[in-house]
Residue, then its C-alpha position, 0 to 999 in steps of 0.5 A: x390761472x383761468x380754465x384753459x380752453x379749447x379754442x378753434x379759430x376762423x379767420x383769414x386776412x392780415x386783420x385776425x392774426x393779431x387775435x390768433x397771436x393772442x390765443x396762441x400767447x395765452x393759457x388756452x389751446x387753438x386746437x385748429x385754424x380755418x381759413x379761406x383756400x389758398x388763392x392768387x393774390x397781388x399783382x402776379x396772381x401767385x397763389x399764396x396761403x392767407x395770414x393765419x394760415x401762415x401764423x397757424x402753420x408757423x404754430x403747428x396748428x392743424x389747418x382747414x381749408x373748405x371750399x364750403x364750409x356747409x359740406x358734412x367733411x368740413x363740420x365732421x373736420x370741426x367737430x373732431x377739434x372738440x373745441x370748447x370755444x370758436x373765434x371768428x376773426x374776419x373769416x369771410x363766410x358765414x357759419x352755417x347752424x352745425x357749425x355755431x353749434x359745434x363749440x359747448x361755449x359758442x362762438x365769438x366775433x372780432x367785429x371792426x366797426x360798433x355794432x350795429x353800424x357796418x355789418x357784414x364785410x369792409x366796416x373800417x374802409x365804410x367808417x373812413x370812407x363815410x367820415x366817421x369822426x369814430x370806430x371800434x371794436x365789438x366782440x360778438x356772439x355768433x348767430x345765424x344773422x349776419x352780425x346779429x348777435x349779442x354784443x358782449x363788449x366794445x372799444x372805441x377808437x377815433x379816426x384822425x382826418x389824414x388816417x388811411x383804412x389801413x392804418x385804422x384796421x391795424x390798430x383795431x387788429x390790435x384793439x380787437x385782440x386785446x377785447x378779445x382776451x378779455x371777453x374769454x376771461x369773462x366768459x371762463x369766469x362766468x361774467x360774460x352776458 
């Protein structure tokens, strides 16, 4: 068995629970989630907690919600996790520097388009909705820049003609998961770039 790490995950839709569900059935301990606040969603506008936050909950993981992550409770709140690692899965804010240089190994981020086609937010409905015969995953090092960092892997996934976004990012959730696991060995092992 590899060393087991620290990990503190960031993430927020439906897309980054299937990386959080991989954490969780590994060897490493997600020692806490953050998250987006809990906000009206649908059609009542019923506030509800976001996808990880249920799945984090579901665990026993501690849960944070900052408004800003930049306020000095919200760093002082991640640096108390001592995590070894950070995962960024579709979070929905950028980092800020005290943050990205809270883990001792960095963080990492499932990226759903091959970087550096779509950076930023929506790179599966932009794929589809550009005609892109293909898409995939990148797992990334976090850095100041907007999906900026070094890439450390990638996987390719086509799209068929008829396939919705929907149906496209639910199998990359699951492709970005599988990757993910793997750049964390390489990077435990020493592999990793």
């Amino acid at each position: 068995m590899e060393r087991s790490l620290r990990v503190v995950f960031f993430g927020t839709p439906q897309f980054a629970v299937a990386s959080l569900s991989a954490l969780l059935a590994s060897g490493h301990s997600v020692v806490g989630g953050v998250t987006q606040p809990d906000k009206p969603r649908g059609r009542g506008q019923h506030v509800t907690e976001s996808p990880v936050k249920q799945l984090a909950r579901e665990f026993g993981i501690p849960v944070l919600q900052p408004e800003r992550l930049r306020d000095e409770a919200a760093v002082a709140a991640v640096r108390a996790l001592a995590p070894d690692l950070g995962v960024v899965a579709a979070y929905g804010k950028i980092l800020p520097a005290a943050v990205l240089a809270t883990p001792s190994l960095g963080l990492i981020n499932v990226h759903a388009s091959l970087l550096p086609r779509y950076r930023g937010a929506a790179p599966v409905h932009r794929a589809v909705m550009a005609g892109d015969p293909d898409t995939g995953i990148s797992i990334m090092h976090v850095v100041q820049a907007l999906d900026a960092g070094a890439v450390y892997k990638t996987a390719t996934r086509p799209i068929g003609p008829e396939e919705t976004s929907a149906e496209v990012e639910a199998d990359l959730a699951r492709i970005g998961a599988d990757l993910l696991m793997t750049v964390i060995a390489d990077i435990v092992s020493g592999r990793a770039i």
